[in-house]
PATI-280876 format. One line per 5 residues: their letters; for each residue x, y, z of C-alpha. Coordinates in nm, 4 decimals. Layout:
a) X,Y,Z ~ ...
% end
This chain:
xxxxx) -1.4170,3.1644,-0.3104 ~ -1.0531,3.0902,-0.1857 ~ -1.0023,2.9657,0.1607 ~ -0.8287,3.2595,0.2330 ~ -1.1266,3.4956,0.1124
xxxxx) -1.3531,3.2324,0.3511 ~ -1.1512,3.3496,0.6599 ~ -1.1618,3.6978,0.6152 ~ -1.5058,3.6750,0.5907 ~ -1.5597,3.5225,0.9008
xxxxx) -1.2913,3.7777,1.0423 ~ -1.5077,4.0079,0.9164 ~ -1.8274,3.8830,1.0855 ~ -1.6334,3.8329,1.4504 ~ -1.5149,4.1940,1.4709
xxxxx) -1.8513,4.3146,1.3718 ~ -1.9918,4.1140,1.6619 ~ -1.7009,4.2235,1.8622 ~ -1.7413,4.5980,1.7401 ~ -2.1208,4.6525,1.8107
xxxxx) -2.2154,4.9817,1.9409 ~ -2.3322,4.9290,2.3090 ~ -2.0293,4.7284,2.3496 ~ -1.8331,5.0655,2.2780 ~ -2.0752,5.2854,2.3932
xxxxx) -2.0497,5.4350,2.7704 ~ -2.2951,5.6410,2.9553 ~ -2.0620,5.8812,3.1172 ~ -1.8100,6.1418,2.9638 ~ -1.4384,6.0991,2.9814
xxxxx) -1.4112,6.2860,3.3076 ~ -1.6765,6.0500,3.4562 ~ -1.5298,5.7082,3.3106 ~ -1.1634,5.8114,3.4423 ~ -1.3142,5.8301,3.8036
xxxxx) -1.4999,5.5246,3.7442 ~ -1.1411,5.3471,3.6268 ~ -0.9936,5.5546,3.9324 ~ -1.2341,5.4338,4.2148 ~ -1.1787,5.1298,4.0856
xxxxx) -0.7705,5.0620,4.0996 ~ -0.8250,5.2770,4.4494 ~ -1.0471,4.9432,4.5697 ~ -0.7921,4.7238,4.4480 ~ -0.4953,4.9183,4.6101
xxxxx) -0.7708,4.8844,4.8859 ~ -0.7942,4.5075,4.9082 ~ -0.4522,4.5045,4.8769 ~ -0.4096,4.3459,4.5050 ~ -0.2353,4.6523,4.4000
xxxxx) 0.0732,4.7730,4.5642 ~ 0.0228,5.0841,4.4330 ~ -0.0840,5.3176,4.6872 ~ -0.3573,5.6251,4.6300 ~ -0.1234,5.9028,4.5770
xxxxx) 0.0740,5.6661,4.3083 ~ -0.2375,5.5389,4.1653 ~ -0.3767,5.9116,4.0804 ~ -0.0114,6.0164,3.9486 ~ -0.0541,5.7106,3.7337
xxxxx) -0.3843,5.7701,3.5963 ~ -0.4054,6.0457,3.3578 ~ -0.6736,6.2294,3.1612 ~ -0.5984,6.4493,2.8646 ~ -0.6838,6.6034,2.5162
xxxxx) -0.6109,6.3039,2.2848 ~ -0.2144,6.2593,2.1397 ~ -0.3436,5.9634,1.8839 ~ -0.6488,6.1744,1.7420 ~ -0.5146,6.5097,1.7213
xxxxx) -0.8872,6.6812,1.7339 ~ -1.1232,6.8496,1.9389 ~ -1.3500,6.6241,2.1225 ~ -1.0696,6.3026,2.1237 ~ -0.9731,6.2386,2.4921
xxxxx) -0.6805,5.9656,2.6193 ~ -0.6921,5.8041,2.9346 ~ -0.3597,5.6521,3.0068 ~ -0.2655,5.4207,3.2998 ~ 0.1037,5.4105,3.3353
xxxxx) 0.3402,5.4852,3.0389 ~ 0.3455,5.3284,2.7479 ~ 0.6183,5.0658,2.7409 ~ 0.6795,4.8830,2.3907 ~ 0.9997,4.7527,2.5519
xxxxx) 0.8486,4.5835,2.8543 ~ 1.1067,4.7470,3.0724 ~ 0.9796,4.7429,3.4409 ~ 1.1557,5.0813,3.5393 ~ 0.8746,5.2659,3.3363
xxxxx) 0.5979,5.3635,3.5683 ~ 0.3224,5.0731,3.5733 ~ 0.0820,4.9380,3.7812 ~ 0.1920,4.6396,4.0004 ~ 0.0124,4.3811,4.1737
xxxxx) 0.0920,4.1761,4.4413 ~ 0.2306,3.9055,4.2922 ~ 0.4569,4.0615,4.0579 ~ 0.2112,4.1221,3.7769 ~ 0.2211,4.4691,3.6173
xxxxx) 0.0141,4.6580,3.3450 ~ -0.0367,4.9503,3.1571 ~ -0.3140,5.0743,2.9629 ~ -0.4375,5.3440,2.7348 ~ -0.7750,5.4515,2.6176
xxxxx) -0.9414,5.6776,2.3365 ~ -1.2485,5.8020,2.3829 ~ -1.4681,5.9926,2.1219 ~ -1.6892,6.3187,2.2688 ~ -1.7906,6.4760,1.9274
xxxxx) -2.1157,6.2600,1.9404 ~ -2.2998,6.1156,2.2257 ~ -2.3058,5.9022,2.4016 ~ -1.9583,5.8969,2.4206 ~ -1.7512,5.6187,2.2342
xxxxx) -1.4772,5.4190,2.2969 ~ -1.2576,5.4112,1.9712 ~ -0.8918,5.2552,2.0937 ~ -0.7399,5.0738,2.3541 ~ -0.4423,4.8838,2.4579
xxxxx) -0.4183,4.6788,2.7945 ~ -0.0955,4.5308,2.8413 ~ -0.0147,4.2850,3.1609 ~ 0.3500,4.1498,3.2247 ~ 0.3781,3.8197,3.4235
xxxxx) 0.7007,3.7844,3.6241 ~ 1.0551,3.6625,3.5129 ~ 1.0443,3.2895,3.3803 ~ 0.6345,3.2616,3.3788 ~ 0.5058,3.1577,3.0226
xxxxx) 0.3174,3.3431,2.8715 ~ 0.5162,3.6739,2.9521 ~ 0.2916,3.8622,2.8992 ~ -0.0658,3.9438,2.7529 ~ -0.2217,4.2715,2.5508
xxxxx) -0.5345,4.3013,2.4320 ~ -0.5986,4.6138,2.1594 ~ -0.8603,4.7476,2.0012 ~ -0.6804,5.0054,1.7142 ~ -0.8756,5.2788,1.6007
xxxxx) -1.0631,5.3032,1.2816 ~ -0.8599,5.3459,0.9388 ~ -0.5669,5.0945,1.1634 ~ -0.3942,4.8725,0.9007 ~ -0.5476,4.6402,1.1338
xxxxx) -0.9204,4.6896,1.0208 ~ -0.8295,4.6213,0.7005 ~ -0.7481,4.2652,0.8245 ~ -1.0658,4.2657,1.0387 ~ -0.8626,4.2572,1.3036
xxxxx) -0.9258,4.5799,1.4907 ~ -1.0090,4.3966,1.8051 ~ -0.7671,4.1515,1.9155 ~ -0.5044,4.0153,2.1719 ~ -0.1531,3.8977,2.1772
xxxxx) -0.0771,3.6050,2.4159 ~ 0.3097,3.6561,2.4417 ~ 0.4279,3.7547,2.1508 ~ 0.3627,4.1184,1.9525 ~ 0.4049,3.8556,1.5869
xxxxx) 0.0784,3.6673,1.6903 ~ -0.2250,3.8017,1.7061 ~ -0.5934,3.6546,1.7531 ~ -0.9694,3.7827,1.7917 ~ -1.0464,3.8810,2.1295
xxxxx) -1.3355,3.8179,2.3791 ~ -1.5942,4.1362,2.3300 ~ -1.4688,4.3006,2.6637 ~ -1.5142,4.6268,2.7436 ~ -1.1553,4.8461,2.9140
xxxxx) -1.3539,4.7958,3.2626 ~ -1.4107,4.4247,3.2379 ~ -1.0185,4.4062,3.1143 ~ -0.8954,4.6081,3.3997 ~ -1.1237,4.3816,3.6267
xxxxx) -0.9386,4.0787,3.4948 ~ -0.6249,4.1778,3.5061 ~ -0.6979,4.3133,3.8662 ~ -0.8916,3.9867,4.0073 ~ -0.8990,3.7310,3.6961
xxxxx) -0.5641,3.6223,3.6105 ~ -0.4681,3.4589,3.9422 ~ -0.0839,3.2902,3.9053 ~ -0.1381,2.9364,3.9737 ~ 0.0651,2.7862,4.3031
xxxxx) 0.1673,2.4902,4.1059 ~ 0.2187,2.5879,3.7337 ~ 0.2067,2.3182,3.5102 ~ 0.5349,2.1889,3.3446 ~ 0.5787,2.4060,2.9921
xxxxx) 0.7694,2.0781,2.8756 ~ 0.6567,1.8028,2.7561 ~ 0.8547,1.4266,2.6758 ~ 0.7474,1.2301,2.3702 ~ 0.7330,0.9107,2.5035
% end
């Protein structure tokens, strides 16, 4: 066995830790786990961590029949626009600092209980902070991506690099992003002398 065949195995064995059902299982429907998401940017708008206010927040937050999987029973829940480009005149989420984010979820109703299937959770630090940004993705099945074991992953600054991600569900991602990526007062210097 080639080095390269021993990687993808254990690629193979992290996503299928990462991928186990109750991790992408939820108990409620679509219409239940976009209130849950809701309620939960409202607290943060709340606690003022989002500058977002309510009637924003719910003209952010959408619910509809699924525009990746084109079938009955596919639903998206989408956060913002989707924004490729990074361009901060696209409607986003913003926190206080000067963080913002998107996001976008699949979820699969054919079958109960109800699974999550895709995701992408994109947050954009401000102008001259390193990393720029962070995105965490989970493609759907039949992605190039799974071919490469790689359906669950993140990208820390850069769309060419990509690595496993933590098993986190879209709640505990929108929780960090909401109270766990606090912008240090003093950042450490990015350069380093050889000396």
């Amino acid at each position: 066995m080639s080095s390269k065949d021993s990687w993808l195995n254990i690629c193979a064995e992290i996503q299928q830790r990462y991928l186990e059902p109750t991790l992408l299982e939820i108990e409620e429907n679509s219409r239940q786990f976009w209130a849950k998401i809701l309620k939960c940017l409202i607290a943060a708008s709340d606690d003022k961590l989002l500058i977002n206010n309510q009637n924003e927040i719910r003209t952010l937050l959408k619910i509809a029949k699924s525009e990746v999987i084109r079938k009955k029973g596919y639903t998206d829940i989408v956060g913002g626009e989707k924004n490729q480009k990074r361009r901060k005149d696209i409607p986003h989420f913003e926190r206080y600092d000067g963080c913002w984010f998107d996001f976008a979820i699949i979820l699969d109703e054919t079958k109960l209980p109800t699974k999550i299937i895709g995701f992408n959770f994109e947050i954009r630090f401000p102008e001259n902070y390193s990393p720029s940004f962070l995105r965490f993705d989970l493609n759907p099945p039949a992605h190039d991506n799974e071919e490469r074991q790689m359906r669950f992953h993140m990208h820390p600054g850069s769309d060419d690099i990509m690595i496993h991600s933590p098993p986190m569900t879209p709640i505990e991602i929108l929780h960090l992003f909401l109270y766990g990526l606090e912008l240090p007062e003093k950042p450490r210097l990015t350069n380093v002398s050889n000396e």
